[in-house]
Each structure stands twice: as C-alpha cells, then as structure tokens.
C-alpha positions in Angstrom: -35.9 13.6 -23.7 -33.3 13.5 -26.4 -31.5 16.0 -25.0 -30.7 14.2 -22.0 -30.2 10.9 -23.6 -27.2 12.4 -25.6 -26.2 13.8 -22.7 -26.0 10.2 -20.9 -24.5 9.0 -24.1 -22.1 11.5 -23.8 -20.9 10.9 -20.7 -20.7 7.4 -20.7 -18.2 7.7 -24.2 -16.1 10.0 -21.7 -16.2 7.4 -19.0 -14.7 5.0 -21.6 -12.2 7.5 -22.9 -11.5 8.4 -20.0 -10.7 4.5 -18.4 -9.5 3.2 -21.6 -6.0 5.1 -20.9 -3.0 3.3 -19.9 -3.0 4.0 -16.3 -6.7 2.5 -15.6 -4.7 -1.1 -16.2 -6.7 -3.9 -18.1 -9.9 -6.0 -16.6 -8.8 -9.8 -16.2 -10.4 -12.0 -18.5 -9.7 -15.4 -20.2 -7.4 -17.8 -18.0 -7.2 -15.1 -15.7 -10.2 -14.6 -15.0 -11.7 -18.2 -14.7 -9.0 -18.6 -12.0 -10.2 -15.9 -9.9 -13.1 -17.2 -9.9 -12.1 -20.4 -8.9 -11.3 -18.6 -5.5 -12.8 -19.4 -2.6 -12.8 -15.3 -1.8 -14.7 -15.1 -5.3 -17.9 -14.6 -4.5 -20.6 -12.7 -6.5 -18.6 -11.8 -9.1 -16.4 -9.8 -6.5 -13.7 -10.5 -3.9 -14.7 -10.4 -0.5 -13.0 -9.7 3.2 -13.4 -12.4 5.6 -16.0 -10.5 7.4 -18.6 -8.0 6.2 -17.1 -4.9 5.4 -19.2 -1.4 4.5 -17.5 1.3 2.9 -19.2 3.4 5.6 -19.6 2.7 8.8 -22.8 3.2 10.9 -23.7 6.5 11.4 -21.9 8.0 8.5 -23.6 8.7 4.8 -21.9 9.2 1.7 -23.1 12.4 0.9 -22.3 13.6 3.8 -18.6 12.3 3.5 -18.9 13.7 0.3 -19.5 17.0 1.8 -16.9 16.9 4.2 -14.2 16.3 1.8 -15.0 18.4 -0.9 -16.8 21.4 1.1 -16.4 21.5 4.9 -13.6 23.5 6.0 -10.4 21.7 6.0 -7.8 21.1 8.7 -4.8 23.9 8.3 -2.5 21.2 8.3 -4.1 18.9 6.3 -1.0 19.7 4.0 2.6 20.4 5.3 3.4 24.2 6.0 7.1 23.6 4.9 8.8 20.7 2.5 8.7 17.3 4.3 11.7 16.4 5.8 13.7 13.6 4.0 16.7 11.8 2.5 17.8 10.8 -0.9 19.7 7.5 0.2 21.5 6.0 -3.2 19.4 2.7 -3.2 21.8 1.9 -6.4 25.0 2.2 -4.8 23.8 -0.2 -1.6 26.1 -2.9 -0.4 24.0 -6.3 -1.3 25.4 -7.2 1.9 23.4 -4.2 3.5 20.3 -5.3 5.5 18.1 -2.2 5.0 14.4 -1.0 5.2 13.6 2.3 3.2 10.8 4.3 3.3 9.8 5.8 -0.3 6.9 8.1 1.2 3.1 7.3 1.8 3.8 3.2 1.5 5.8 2.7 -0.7 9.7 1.1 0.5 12.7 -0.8 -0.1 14.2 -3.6 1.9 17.3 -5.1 1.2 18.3 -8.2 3.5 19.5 -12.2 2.8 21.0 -11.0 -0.6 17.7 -10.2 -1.7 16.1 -6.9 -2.9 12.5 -6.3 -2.6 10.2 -3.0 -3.6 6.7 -2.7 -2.2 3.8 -0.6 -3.7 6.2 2.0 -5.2 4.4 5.8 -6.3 7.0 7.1 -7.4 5.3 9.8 -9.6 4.4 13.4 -8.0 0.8 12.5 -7.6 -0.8 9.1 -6.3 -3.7 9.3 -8.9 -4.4 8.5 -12.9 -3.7 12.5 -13.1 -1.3 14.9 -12.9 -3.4 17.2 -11.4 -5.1 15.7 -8.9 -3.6 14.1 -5.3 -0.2 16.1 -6.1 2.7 15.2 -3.7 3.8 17.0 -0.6 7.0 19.3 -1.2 9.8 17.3 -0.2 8.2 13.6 -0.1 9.1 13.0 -3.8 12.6 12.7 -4.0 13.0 9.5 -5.1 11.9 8.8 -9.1 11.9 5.5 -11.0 15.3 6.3 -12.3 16.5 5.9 -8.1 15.6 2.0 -8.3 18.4 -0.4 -8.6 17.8 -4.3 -10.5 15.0 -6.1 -8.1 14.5 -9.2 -7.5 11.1 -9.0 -6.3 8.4 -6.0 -6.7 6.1 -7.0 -4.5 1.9 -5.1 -5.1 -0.5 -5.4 -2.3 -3.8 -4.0 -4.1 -4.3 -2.5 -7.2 -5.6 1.4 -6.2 -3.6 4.2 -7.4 -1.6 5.1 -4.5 -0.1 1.8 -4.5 0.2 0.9 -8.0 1.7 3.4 -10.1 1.7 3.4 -13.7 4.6 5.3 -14.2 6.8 3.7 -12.0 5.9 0.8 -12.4 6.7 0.7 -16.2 9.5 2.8 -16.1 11.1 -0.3 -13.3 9.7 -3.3 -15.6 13.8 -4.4 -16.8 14.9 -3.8 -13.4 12.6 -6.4 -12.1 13.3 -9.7 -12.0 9.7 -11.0 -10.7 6.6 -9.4 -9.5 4.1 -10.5 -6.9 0.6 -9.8 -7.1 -2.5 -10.7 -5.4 -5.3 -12.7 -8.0 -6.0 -10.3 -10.9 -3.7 -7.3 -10.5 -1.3 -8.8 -13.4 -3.9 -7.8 -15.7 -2.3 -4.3 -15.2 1.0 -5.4 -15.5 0.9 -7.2 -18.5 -0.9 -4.3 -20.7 2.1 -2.4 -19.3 4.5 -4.7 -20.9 5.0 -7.3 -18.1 5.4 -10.7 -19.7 3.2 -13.5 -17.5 6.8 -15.0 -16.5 7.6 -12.3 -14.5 4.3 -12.6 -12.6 3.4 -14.5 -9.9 0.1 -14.1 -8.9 -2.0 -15.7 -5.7 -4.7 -15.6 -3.3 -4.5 -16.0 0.6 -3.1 -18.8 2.1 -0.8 -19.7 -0.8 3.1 -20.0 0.5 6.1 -18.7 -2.7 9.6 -20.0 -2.6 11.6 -17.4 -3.1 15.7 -17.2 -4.0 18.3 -17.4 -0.9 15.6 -19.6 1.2 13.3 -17.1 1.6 9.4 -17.8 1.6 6.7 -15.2 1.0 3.0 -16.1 2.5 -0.4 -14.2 0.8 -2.2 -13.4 4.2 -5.1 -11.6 4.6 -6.2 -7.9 4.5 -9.8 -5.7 5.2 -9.7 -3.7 2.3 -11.2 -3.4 -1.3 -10.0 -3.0 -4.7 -10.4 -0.9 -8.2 -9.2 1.5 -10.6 -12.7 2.1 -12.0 -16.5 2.2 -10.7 -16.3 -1.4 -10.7 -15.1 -2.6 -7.1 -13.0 -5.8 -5.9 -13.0 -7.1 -9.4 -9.2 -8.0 -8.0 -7.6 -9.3 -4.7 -6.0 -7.7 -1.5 -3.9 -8.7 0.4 -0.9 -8.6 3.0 2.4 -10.5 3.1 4.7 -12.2 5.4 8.2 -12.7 4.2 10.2 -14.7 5.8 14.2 -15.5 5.2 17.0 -16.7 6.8 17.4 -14.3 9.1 14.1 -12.1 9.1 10.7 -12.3 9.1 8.7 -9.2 8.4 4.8 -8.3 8.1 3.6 -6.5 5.1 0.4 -5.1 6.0 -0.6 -3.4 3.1 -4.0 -1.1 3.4 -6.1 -2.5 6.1 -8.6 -2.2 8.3 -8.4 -3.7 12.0 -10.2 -7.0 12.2 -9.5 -10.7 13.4 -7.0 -11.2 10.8 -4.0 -9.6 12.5 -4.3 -12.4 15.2 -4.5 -14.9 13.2 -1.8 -13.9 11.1 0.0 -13.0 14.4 -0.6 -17.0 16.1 0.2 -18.7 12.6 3.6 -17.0 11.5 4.4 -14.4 14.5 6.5 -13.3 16.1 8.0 -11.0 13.5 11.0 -8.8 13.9 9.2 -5.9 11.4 5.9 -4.9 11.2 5.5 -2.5 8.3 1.5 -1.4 8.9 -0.6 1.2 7.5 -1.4 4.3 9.4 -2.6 7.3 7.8 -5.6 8.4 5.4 -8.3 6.9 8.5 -11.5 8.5 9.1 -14.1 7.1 11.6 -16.3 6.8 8.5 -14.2 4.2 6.6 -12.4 2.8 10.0 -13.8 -0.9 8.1 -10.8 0.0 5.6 -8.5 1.6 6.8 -7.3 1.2 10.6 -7.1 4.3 12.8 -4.1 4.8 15.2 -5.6 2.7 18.4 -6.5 0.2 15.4 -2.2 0.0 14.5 -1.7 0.1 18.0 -3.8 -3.5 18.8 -2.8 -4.4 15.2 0.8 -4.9 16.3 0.7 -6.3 19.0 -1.7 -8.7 17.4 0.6 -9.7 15.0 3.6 -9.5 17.5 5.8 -7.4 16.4 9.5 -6.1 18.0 9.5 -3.2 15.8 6.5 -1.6 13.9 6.8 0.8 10.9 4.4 3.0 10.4 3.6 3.8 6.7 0.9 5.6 4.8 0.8 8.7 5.7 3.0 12.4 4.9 2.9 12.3 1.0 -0.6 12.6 -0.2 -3.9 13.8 1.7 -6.2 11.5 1.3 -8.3 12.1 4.5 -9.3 14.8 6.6 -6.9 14.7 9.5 -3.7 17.0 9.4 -0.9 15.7 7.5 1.6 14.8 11.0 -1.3 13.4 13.0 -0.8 10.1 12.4 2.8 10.0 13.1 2.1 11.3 16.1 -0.9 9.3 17.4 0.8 6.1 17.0 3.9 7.4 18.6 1.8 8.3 21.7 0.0 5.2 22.0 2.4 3.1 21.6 4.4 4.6 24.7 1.8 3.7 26.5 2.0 0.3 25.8 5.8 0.1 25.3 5.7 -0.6 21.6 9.3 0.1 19.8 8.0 2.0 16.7 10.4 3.3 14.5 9.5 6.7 12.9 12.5 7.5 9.9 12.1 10.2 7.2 11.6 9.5 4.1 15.0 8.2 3.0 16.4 7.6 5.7 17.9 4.0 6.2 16.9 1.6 9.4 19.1 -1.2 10.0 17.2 -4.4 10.1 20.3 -5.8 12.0 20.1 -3.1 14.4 18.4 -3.3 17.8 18.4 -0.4 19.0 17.3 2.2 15.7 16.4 5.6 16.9 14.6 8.4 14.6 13.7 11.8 15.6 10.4 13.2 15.6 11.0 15.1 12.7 7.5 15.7 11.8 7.6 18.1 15.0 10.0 20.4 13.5 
C-alpha cells in the first residue's frame, strides 16, 4: 500500500512540474476570476455552449477513440508525402494600404484592411503543442516564424488550446502588439507571459469593441471547449465578427455546427469573408468540431460571399488524411455554388478582389 501511494504522490508532483511551465499559462483568479463568474455562460464553475455538448458523441467511447488514435492503423496520408506547398509573403514590407487575408497554416492568419492589422490564433512554432516533440509541423507549413510579424494593432485569440495559442509566438510578438483580444479568462496566459492588463481586452459573448479607423469587433458564439490542463472550460470560447468600413468578416474559430451560425448569420450577416474551421473532425467529436457538410451549412448559415477554409494541412490532429478536408469542402460546396477560396499557405487573397482564384494545390 505504500508502494502505490508514493507512486500516486509521485505522479501528481510530475503533473505539477510538468503544468507549472511557462507554456501551460496561469489559472485566472482574483478580479479575474470573480468576473467570469459573473458570466451568464458561467455555470458550475465552468463555461458552457449554448446547448449541451458531449465530448463524444453517441455511439463512440473514449477508450475506443483512444484506441483508434494511438493504435489502429493510420490513414497513409494522414501526413503529407512531400513538403506542403506554400509562400513566404513579406507580411513586414506590406503596403498599409494593402487589403489582404493571409493564411499562416492550420488557423492561424493575417488580414490587413481599413489601415488596420490584425493576427488571429498565430502557432507559429514547429509543433502546435507544450512540446517540442509532440504534434510536429508538416514539412513545408512552417515557414513563417515570429520574427515574420510586423507591429499589430490587434492579436486577436479565440480559445486558449495549444494549437491556437502559442507560447512562443505569442511572447516573442508581445512589443509588436498594440492590443490583444481575448475571450473571459485567456489573459490569465498572457499576462504571466509579460502582457500588461492594458494591452488586453477581454469579453464574453454578446459584448460589441470599438476598435481604431471605425471598425467594431463583436464576441459571438462558438461550440467548443477550453484548457491547457485536465481542468476543462475554466476559460471562454468564442468567435468574432469584425466589422470596418468597408468589410465585414466572420471569425469562426474552432467549432462545432449548431444554431449559432444562424443566428450569428440573421444578426450581423451577410459577410463578405467567412474564415471557418474545417479540419481535425471525426464523427466522434462532430459536437466540437464541424465536419465538411457541417462548413458547408455553416456558411451559408452565416451568409457568406466567400468562405475560407482553415484548420487543416499543418498538424494531424485527427484521423482523416491530411488533404481531405480541403477537398471535401471544395466538393460540396460546388454543389451548392459556394465561392470558397482555397490559397496556400502564404499566399495573399485580395479582400478587394471579386473574383480570387487558387489552385488545388493540395492535388499536386
């Protein structure tokens, strides 16, 4: 008996070690954390999606997802054959009078437009997880590196898990950025990273920012779930809509389908961009994260005139091969006459542009 409780002891000291570093962030607590739960999504000492959502859907077991990922035998293309096709655009030595969206890999991007700079959920490392070792980059997805980021005005986080919040980057960027939005909680993180709270600003759903240049940025709501340790949804979700002068763009953020899209879709559609999640699904956790037909009904939900599809062809983080997303959507959205716009890594799309055409590049 006291042989296993030292083992438990030890094993719980290692959890601590372990979570204690730098790029497990900080719990909120004090002001922070009586706000949160102030929220009217704070419920039971956690955050919660507007309707109930499992982890696993019905039919599915964790064990055996367990077993599938770590055992089964994996797709052959679960990881690229060849280096990912991309381009290493200078995002310093961009025009401010540019008007620019540019993919970083899996879903992290830049958009330029109205003067204004903005960088959402950069991973800039070569692995989307707290170690080197573990969730490495594909060959050719990582070209862009912290030092590739100009002076921000906004960095803009939807959720807190590690392949959308980036230690590295994000405190290599923190005297580029000017101010940093965040869903309730998350600037915990940031501020042990050396984020001071006036460069945070830090909401819950429904709340409506005034931005420089006349631009606006709306929290709106996502299907998701939180954490960089065991603990769960100890921090908020969400998606954004930004809205300028002369754009207004959906920033979906992880999420499952759900009522949410419509409503956001009725309240502050239609939207010139879509920029939605698609990639790392499974029917298992289809709750979470939506599958292709889910980004399909998604956008045209939200009505979108151009959907970009992010996500997907940096990290495996699911079982499907690392191209099939890309080319579900594509499919299905022919079918329903969906302009989705598909550019490599790199590669700019002109948000003043009508008529943007990409190649299929994950064919090649």
């Amino acid at each position: 008996m006291i042989y296993l409780l030292i083992v438990i002891a030890v094993f719980i000291a290692l959890y601590f070690i372990i979570t204690g570093q730098q790029a497990f962030g900080a719990e909120p607590k004090g002001e922070r954390l009586q706000r949160m739960k102030q929220s009217k999504l704070y419920k039971d000492k956690q955050f919660q999606n507007l309707s109930p959502t499992p982890s696993i859907a019905e039919g599915y077991s964790m064990p055996k997802v367990m077993y599938d990922f770590f055992f089964a035998k994996k797709n052959p293309l679960l990881k690229p054959l060849k280096n990912i096709p991309s381009v290493h655009t200078d995002l310093r030595n961009l025009s401010k009078r540019e008007e620019v969206f540019i993919w970083l890999g899996h879903s992290s991007y830049y958009i330029q437009t109205d003067g204004l700079s903005f960088l959402i959920d950069p991973v800039l490392s070569s692995y989307g997880s707290p170690f080197k070792f573990f969730n490495k980059a594909f060959a050719g997805s990582d070209i862009f590196k912290p030092e590739d980021i100009p002076n921000l005005d906004y960095l803009i986080i939807t959720h807190d898990h590690f392949d959308h919040l980036d230690y590295p980057t994000v405190k290599a960027i923190r005297n580029r950025v000017n101010k940093a939005i965040l869903p309730l909680g998350v600037g915990a993180h940031l501020e042990r990273w050396g984020y001071t709270p006036d460069q945070l600003i830090e909401e819950e759903w429904g709340t409506s920012i005034d931005l420089k240049n006349d631009s606006t940025i709306i929290y709106t709501p996502a299907r998701h779930f939180s954490g960089r340790k065991v603990k769960r949804n100890n921090t908020l979700w969400t998606s954004y809509v930004l809205e300028t002068p002369t754009k207004k763009i959906f920033l979906g953020g992880d999420s499952g389908y759900d009522t949410h899209f419509k409503m956001i879709g009725e309240t502050y559609g239609p939207f010139d961009f879509a920029i939605i999640e698609n990639g790392q699904y499974n029917e298992a956790w289809k709750y979470i994260h939506a599958l292709p037909e889910d980004v399909i009904q998604a956008s045209i939900d939200v009505n979108a005139k151009n959907i970009i599809p992010v996500h997907s062809s940096k990290f495996a983080l699911a079982l499907h091969a690392w191209n099939e997303p890309l080319k579900k959507v594509t499919e299905l959205g022919k079918g329903k006459n969906l302009n989705i716009l598909t550019p490599m890594i790199g590669e700019i799309v002109d948000l003043n542009k009508a008529d943007n055409h990409f190649t299929t590049w994950w064919e090649d």
